[in-house]
C-alpha positions as CSV (number, residue, x, y, z in Angstrom):
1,X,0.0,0.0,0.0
2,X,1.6,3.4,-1.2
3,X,2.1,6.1,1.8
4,X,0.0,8.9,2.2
5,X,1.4,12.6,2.8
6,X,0.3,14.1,6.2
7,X,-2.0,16.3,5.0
8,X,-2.7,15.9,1.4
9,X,-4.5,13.1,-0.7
10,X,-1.6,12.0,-3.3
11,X,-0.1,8.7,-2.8
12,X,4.3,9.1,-2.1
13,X,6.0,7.5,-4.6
14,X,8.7,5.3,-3.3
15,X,12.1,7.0,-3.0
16,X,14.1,4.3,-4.4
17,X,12.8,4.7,-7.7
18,X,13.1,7.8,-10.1
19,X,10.8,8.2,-13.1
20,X,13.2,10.5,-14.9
21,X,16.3,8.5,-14.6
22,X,17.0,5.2,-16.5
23,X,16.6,1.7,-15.2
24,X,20.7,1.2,-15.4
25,X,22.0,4.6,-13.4
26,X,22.0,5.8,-9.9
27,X,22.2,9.0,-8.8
28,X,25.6,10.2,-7.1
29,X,25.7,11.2,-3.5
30,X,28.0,13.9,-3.7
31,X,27.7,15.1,-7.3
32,X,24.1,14.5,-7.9
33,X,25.7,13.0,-11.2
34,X,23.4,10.1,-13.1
35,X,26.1,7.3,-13.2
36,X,25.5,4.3,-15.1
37,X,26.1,0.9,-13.7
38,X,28.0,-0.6,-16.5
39,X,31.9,0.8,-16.4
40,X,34.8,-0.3,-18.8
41,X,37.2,-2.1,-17.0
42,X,35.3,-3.2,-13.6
43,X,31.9,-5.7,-13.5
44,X,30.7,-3.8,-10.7
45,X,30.2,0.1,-10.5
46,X,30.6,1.1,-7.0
47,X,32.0,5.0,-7.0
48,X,30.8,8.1,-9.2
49,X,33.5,8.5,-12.3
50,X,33.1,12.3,-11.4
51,X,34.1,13.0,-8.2
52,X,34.5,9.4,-7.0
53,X,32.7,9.1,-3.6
54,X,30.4,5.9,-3.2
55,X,27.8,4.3,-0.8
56,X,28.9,1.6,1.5
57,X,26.7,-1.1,-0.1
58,X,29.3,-4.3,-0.6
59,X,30.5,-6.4,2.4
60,X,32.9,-9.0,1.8
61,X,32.5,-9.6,-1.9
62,X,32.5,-6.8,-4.7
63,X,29.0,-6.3,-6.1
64,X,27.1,-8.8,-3.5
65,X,25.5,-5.4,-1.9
66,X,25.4,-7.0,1.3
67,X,26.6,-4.0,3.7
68,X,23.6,-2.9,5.9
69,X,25.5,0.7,6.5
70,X,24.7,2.5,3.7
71,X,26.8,5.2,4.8
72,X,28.5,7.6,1.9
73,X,32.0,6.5,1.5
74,X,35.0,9.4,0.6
75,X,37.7,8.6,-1.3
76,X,40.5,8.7,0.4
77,X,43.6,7.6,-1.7
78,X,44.8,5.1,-3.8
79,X,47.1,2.3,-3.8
80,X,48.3,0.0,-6.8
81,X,48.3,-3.8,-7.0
82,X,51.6,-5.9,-7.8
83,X,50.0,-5.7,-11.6
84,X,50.3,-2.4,-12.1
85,X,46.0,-1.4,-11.7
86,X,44.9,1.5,-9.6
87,X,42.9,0.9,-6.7
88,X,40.7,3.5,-4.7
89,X,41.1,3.4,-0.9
90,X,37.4,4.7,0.2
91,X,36.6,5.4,3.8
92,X,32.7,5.6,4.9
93,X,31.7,8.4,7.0
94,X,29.2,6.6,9.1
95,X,31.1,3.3,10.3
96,X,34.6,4.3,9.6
97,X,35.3,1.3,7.1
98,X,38.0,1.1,4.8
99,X,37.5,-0.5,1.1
100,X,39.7,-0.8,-1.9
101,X,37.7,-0.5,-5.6
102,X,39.2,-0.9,-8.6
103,X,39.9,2.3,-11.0
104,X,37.4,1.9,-14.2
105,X,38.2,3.4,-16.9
106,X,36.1,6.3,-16.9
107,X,36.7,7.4,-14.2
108,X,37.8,11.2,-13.8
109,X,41.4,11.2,-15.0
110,X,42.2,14.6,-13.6
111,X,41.2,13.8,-9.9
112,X,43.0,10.4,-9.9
113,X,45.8,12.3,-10.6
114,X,45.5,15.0,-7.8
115,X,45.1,11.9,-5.4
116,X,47.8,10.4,-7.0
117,X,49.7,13.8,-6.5
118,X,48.5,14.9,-2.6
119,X,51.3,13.2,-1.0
120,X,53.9,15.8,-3.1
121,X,51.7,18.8,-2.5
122,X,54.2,19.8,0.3
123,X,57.5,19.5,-1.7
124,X,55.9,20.5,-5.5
125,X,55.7,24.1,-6.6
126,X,52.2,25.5,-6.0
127,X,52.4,25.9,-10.2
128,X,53.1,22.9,-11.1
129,X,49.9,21.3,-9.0
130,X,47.6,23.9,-10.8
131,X,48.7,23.2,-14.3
132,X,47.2,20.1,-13.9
């Protein structure tokens, strides 16, 4: 049975649908970016290619969406595997978690790189950090 607004007759709609975005996007949490599901390079799309912050949805296993937090998870910085790919070290805000994603590969080049970068910021010239 659909809720009813305090107040007034219309039916709420549920929240976890949208009727103007697509069946295969979600909507980003800190951009407010629509952000498909499929991504080159990765089976499962966990983080926004824009500004790469994610929701705490996985536990144990990539793509099972098993975590009950749902907390809003800020990348944090990255690491790289034996193999040479990227990884993103995420951090959730609400439990404190730590979670390595891989990189896909459309994924906001520029702020990879500035992650990538941070460490330097102390020792690089402030010029060369805003060319990039």
């Amino acid at each position: 049975m659909p809720r009813r607004n305090p107040g007034r007759g219309a039916p709420q709609r549920s929240k976890d649908k949208r009727r103007d975005s697509p069946g295969d996007a979600f909507r980003c949490v800190g951009c407010r970016l629509d952000v498909p599901f499929h991504a080159p390079g990765t089976a499962h799309r966990n983080h926004c290619p824009n500004c790469l912050t994610s929701l705490h949805v996985d536990g144990r296993i990539p793509g099972d969406r098993r975590a009950r937090c749902r907390g809003r998870m800020v990348a944090l910085s990255l690491s790289v595997r034996p193999d040479g790919e990227w990884m993103i070290i995420h951090s959730c805000l609400a439990c404190d978690e730590l979670s390595a994603n891989r990189v896909a590969g459309d994924d906001n080049a520029l702020v990879l790189l500035r992650m990538a970068l941070r460490p330097f910021g102390a020792r690089l010239p402030q010029r060369a950090l805003l060319a990039l």
